[in-house]
N, C-alpha and C positions, 0 to 999 in steps of 0.2 A: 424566472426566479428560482431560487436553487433550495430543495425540499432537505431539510437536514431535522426530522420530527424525532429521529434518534437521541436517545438521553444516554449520559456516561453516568455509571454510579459504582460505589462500592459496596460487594459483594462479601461478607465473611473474611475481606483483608484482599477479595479477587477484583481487579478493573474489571469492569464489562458497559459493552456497548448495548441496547437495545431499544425495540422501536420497530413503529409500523414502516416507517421507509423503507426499508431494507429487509421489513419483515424476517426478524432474527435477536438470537442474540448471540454476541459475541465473547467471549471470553480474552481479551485483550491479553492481560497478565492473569496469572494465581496469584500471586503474590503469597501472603500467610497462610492460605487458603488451604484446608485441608483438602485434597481433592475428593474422598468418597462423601465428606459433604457438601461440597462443591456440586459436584455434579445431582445428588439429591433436590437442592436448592433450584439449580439452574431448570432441572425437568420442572419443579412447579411453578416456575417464573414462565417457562415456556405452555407449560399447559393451560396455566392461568391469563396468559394472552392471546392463545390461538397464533404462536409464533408458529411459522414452517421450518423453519432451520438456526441448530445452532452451532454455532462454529467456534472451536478453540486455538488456541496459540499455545502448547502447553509444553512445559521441557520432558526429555523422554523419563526420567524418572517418576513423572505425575502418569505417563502417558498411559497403563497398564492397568489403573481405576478407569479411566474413560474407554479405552477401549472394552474393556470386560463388560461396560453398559451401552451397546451398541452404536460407539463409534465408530467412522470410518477415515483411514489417514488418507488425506489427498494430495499432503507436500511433504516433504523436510525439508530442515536446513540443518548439516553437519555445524558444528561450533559455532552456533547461533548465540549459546550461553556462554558470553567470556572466552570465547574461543576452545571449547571443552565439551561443553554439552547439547546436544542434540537437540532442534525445536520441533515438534510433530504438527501440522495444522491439521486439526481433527472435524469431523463433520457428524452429525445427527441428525437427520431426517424427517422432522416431524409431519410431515406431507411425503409422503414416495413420489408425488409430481413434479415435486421440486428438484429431484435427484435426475431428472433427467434430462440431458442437454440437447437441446434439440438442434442445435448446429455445431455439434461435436465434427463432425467432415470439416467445416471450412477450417474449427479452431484448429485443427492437427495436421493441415494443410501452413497454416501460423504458423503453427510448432517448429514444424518441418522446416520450413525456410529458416525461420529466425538461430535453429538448431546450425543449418548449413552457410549459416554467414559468415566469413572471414571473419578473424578477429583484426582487426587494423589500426593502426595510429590515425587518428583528424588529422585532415591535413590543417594547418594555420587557420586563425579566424579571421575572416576579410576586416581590411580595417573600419570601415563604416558601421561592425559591431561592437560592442563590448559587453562585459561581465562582471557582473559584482554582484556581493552578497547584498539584500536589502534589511534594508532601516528601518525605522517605524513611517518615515516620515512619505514610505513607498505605499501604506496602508491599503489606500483609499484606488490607491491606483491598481495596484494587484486586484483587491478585490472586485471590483470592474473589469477585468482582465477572467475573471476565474468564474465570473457570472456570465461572461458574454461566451467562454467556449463548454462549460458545463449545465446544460439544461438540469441535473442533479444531482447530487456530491455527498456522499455519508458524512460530511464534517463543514462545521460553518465556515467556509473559509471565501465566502462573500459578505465575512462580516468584515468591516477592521480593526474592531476591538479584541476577536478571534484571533486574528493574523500577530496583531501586536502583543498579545496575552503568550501565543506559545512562541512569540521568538524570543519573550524574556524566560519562557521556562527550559523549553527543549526542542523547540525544531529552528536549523538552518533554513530561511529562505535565500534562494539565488535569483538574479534574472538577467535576461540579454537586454539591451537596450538600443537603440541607435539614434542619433540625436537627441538625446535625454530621456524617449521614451521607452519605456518596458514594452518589450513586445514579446516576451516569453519567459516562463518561470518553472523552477522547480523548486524541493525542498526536501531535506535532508531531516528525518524523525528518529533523533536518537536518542537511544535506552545507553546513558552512559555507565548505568550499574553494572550490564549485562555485556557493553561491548559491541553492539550493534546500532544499526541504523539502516531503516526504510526509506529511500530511496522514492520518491510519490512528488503528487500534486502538480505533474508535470501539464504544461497546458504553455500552447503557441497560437497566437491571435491569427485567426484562417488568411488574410494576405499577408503574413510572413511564414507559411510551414513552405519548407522543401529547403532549407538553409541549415537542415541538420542543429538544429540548434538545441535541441533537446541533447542529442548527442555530447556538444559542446560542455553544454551545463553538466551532465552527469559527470564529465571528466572532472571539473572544478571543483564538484562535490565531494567526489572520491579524494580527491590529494588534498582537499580539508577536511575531509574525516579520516587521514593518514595519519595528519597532524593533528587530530584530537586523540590518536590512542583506539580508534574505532577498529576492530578485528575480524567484522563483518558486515556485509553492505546486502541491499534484498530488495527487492520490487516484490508488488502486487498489480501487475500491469491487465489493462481488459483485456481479456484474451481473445477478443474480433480487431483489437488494435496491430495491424501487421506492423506498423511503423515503432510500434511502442517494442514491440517482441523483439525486431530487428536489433532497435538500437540495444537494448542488453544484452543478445547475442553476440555484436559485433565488437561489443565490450567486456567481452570474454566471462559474462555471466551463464550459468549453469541450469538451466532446465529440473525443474522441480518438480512439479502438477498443478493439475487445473484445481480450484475453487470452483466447482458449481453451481452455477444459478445464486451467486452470494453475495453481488451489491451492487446497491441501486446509486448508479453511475451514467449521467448523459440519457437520463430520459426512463429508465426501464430498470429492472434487475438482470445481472449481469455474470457471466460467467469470468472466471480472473486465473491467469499465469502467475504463477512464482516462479524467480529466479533468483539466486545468487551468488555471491561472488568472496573470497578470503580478500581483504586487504592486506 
């Protein structure tokens, strides 16, 4: 069963994530958020729960309050904001244990490949697959699908009231299918104010991976967030995931930085790659 004890709330006008799962909090958006109060608020929310790490999403103009109170950048993404401005994903350390990756070797051995992959066209989808966006009426079945390859996932999305809540708000789901059934999904989380979208919740049921199908899907996602006017595309992929890293490399996404020790994904906390990509 899949641990998601993280709550979303709002913050002084800022999204944030937080919770013993993933032991953190996250700063999703600022939004209204003054940032010097912002980050005052955030340190007692984290002091006041014995959080180890808090982690931001913050555009570069906010970014120079949080740095000055000992954050650390681990990624960007150029024209993250509308195509203009700059996202910093920032880090805070409330534990110095937590800041330290202890299989930084294999992940940058990942890097490395996924860096040195061809960029290349798929070849065609065999016909015995297809592709479509899902319905609501896919609910029950995704989430079945999303329980049985993630031992734990920062976001309910083993519920299907979850599932069918944010595709009426903002996220695309996609899935592969063959003879009717779903045998693989992703989903497309987009910020249509801002112009972007993450790229996530990528999962293939273990007797169907090695069909590239994750692949597939990202492509579909992309030429439908072409046509939504979306101006950038971004994963937060595991970063022990070689296949996951590949497939955005070979999809001519961009190498950003690691996320350390920053969510509790498939059993454990986890360290996470950012990439991404202009549309």
């Amino acid at each position: 069963m899949l641990m998601h004890t993280d709550r979303i709330d709002n913050l002084l006008g800022a999204v944030i994530q937080h919770g013993p799962s993933s032991n953190r909090i996250y700063i999703m958006h600022t939004g209204a958020a003054s940032p010097a109060q912002l980050v005052k608020e955030i340190d007692r929310l984290g002091e006041q729960n014995g959080y180890t790490k808090i982690f931001a999403k913050v555009p570069a103009s906010a970014s120079r309050v949080f740095l000055d109170n000992g954050y650390v950048t681990e990624a960007e993404i150029p024209g993250f904001f509308n195509g203009r401005e700059t996202a910093y994903f920032l880090a805070r350390y409330l534990d110095r244990k937590r800041s330290c990756m202890h299989d930084r070797e294999t992940i940058n051995g990942i890097i490395a490949s996924a860096k040195a992959a061809k960029v290349k066209s798929l070849p065609p989808l065999p016909e015995k697959f297809s592709l479509q966006q899902c319905r609501p009426d896919n609910a029950t079945e995704m989430s079945n699908i999303y329980r049985t390859v993630f031992p734990t996932y920062p976001f309910p999305i083993d519920n299907p009231e979850y599932l069918c809540q944010t595709m009426k708000s903002h996220i695309a789901y996609f899935r592969a299918a063959t003879n009717a059934q779903t045998i693989a999904l992703a989903s497309s989380e987009m910020d249509i104010e801002h112009e972007n979208v993450e790229m996530t919740d990528f999962a293939t049921l273990p007797s169907w991976r090695g069909h590239n199908l994750a692949g597939q899907l990202l492509k579909l996602m992309e030429q439908e967030m072409r046509h939504r006017k979306i101006k950038t595309a971004y994963t937060i992929a595991r970063a022990i995931s070689a296949g996951m890293n590949i497939t955005f490399g070979r999809a001519g996404y961009t190498f950003s930085g690691t996320l350390v020790n920053n969510t509790n994904i498939s059993g454990c906390i986890e360290s996470m790659n950012v990439w991404y990509k202009p549309l």
